[in-house]
VOTITOR-999994 format. One record per residue (C-alpha): residue number from 1; x, y, z. Coordinates in Angstrom, 2 decimals. Each point is the difference from the previous one (the first is absolute). Example, Ala and Ser with C-alpha at 12.3 -4.5 7.8 and 13.67 -1.06 7.14 Angstrom:
# VOTITOR-999994
+------+---------+---------+---------+
: resi :       x :       y :       z :
+------+---------+---------+---------+
:    1 :   12.30 :   -4.50 :    7.80 :
:    2 :    1.37 :    3.44 :   -0.66 :
+------+---------+---------+---------+
***
This chain:
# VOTITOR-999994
+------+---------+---------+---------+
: resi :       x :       y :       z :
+------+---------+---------+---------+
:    1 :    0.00 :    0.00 :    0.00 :
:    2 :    3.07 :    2.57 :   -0.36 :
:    3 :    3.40 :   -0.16 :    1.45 :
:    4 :    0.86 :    2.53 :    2.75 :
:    5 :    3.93 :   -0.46 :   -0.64 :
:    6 :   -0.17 :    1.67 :   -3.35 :
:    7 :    1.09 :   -3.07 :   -2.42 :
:    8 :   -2.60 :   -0.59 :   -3.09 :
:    9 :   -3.65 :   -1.38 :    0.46 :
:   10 :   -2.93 :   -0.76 :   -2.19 :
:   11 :   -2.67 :   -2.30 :   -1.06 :
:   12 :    2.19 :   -1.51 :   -2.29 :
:   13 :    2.66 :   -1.00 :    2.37 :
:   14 :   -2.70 :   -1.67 :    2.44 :
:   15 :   -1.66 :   -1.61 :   -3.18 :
:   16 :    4.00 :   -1.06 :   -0.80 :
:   17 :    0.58 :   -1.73 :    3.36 :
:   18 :   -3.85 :   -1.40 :    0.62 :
:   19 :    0.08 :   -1.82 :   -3.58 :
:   20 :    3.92 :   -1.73 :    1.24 :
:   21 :   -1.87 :   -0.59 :    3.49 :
:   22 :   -3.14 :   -1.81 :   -1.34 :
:   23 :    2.29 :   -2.09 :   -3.14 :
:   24 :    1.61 :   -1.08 :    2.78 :
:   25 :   -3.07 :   -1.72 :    2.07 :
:   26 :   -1.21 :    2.76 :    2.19 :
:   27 :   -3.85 :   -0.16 :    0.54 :
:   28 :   -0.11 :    2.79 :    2.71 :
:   29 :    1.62 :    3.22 :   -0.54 :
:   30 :   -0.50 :    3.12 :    2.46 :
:   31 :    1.15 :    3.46 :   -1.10 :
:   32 :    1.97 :    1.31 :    2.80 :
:   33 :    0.35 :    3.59 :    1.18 :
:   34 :    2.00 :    0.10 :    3.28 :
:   35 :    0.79 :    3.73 :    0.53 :
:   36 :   -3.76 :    1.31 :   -1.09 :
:   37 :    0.89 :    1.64 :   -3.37 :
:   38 :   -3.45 :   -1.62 :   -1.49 :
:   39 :   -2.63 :    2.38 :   -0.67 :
:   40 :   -3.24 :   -1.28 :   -1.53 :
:   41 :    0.36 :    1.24 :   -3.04 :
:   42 :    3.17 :   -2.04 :   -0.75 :
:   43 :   -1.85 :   -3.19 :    1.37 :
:   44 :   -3.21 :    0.98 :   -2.17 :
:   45 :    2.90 :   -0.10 :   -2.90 :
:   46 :    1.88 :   -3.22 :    0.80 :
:   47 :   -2.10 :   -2.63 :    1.12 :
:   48 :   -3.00 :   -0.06 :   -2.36 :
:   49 :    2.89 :   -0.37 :   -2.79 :
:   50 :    1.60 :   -2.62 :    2.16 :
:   51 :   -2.90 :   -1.90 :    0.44 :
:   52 :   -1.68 :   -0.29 :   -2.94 :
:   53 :    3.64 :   -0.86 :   -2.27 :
:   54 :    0.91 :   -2.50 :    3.01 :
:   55 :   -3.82 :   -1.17 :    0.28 :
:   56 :    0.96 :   -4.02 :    1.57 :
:   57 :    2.87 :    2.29 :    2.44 :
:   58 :   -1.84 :    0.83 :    3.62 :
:   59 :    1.41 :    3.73 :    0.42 :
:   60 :   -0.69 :    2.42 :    2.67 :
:   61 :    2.10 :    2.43 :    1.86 :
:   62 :    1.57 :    0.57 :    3.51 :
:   63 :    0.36 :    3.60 :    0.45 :
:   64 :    1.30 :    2.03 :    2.67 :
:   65 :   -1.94 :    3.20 :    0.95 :
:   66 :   -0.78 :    2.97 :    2.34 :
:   67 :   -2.77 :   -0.86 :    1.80 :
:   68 :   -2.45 :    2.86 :   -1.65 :
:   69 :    0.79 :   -1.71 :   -3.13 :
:   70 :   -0.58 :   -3.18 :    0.58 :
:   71 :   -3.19 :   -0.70 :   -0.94 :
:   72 :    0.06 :    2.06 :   -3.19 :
:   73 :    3.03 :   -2.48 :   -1.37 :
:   74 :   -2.50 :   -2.48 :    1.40 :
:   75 :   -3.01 :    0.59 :   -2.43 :
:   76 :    2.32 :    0.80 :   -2.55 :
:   77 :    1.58 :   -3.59 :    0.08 :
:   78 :   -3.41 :   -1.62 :    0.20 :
:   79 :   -1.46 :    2.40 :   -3.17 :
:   80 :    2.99 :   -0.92 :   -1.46 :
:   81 :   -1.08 :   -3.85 :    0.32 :
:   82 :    2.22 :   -1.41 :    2.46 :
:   83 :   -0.64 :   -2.86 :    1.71 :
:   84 :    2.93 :    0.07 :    2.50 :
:   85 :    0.46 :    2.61 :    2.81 :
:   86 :    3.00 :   -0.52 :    2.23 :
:   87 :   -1.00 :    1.67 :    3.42 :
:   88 :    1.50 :    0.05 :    3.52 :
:   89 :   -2.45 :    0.35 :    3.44 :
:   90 :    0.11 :    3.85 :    0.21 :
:   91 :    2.24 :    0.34 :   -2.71 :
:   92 :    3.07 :   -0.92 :    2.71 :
:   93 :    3.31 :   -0.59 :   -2.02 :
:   94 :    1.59 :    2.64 :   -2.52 :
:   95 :    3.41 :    0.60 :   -1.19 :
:   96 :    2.37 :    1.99 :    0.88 :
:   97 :    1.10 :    1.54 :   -3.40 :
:   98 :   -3.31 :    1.52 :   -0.16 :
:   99 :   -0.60 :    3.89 :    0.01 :
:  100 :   -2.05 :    0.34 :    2.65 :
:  101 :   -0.35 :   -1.76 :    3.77 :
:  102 :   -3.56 :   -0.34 :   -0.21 :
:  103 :    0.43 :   -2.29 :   -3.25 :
:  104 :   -0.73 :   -3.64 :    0.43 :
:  105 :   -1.86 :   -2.72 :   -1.30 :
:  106 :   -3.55 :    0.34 :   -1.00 :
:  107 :   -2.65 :   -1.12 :    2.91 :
:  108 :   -2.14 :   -3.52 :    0.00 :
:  109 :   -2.73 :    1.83 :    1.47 :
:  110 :    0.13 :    2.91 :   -2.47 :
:  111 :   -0.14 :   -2.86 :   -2.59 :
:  112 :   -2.62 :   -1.88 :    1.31 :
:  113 :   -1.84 :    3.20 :    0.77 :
:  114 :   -0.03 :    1.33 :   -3.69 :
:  115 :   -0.90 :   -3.86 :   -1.37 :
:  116 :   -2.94 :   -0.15 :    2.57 :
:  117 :   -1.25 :    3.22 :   -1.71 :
:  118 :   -0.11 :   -1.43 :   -3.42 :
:  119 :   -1.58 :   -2.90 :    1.09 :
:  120 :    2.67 :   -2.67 :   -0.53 :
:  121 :   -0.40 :   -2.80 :    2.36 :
:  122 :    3.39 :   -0.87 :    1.61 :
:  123 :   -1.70 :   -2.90 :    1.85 :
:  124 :    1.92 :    0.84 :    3.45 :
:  125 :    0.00 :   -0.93 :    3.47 :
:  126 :   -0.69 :    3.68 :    1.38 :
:  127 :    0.21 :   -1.29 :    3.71 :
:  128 :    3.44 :   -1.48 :   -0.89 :
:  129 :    0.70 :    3.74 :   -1.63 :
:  130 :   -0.57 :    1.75 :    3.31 :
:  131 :    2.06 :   -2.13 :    1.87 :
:  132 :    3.17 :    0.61 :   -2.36 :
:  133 :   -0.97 :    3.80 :    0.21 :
:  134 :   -0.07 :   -0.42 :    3.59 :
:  135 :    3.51 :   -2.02 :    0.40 :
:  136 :    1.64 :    2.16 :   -3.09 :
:  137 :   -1.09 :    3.46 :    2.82 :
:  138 :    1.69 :   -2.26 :    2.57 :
:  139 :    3.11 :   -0.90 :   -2.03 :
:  140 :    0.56 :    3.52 :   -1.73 :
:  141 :   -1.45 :    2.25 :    2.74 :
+------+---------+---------+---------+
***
């Protein structure tokens, strides 16, 4: 989705290394942002392309965000027709090259939130969800 260290990036370089990827037996391929340089334009641009040339390929995306941005990204990947979301409980994790402190990984619930308001049935045990909400408060304060 970009390249924050200045070296060259675009569609045709992902297209590049996803068509080596998948000749080589990859089923599952997630799009990775770690430092939060995706906006939802670029993933509007990338993964419908993706998707449809690499149409037997499961692609989605792991991003890294600001939390006010989050779900944004969020509905952008699922417009976009991804079928993967990589998520942490309250977006915990991040990396350290990133521009910003308050960069990390985008949340579970703000995942499951947006999917519950398009209606998609996720089939989960909800009582199970609280109590790793609960233990996640305990573990990460």
């Amino acid at each position: 989705f970009g390249n924050p260290y200045g070296d060259e990036w675009n569609y045709e370089i992902v297209e590049h290394w996803a068509d080596i990827l998948i000749s080589k037996g990859v089923k599952i391929l997630s799009l990775a942002d770690t430092v939060g340089v995706s906006t939802p334009e670029k993933i509007t641009s990338i993964l419908p392309k993706l998707i449809s040339r690499f149409n037997h390929t499961e692609i989605g995306i792991h991003l890294h965000s600001i939390p006010t941005e989050r779900v944004e990204k969020i509905a952008a990947a699922y417009d976009a027709g991804a079928k993967r979301i990589d998520s942490a409980l309250k977006g915990f994790g991040g990396c350290p090259m990133a521009a910003d402190d308050l960069t990390g990984n985008i949340a579970t619930e703000d995942v499951i939130t947006f999917l519950n308001s398009k209606g998609v049935n996720l089939n989960l045990n909800m009582d199970k969800w609280n109590e790793a909400m609960i233990l996640s408060s305990r573990i990460f304060g």
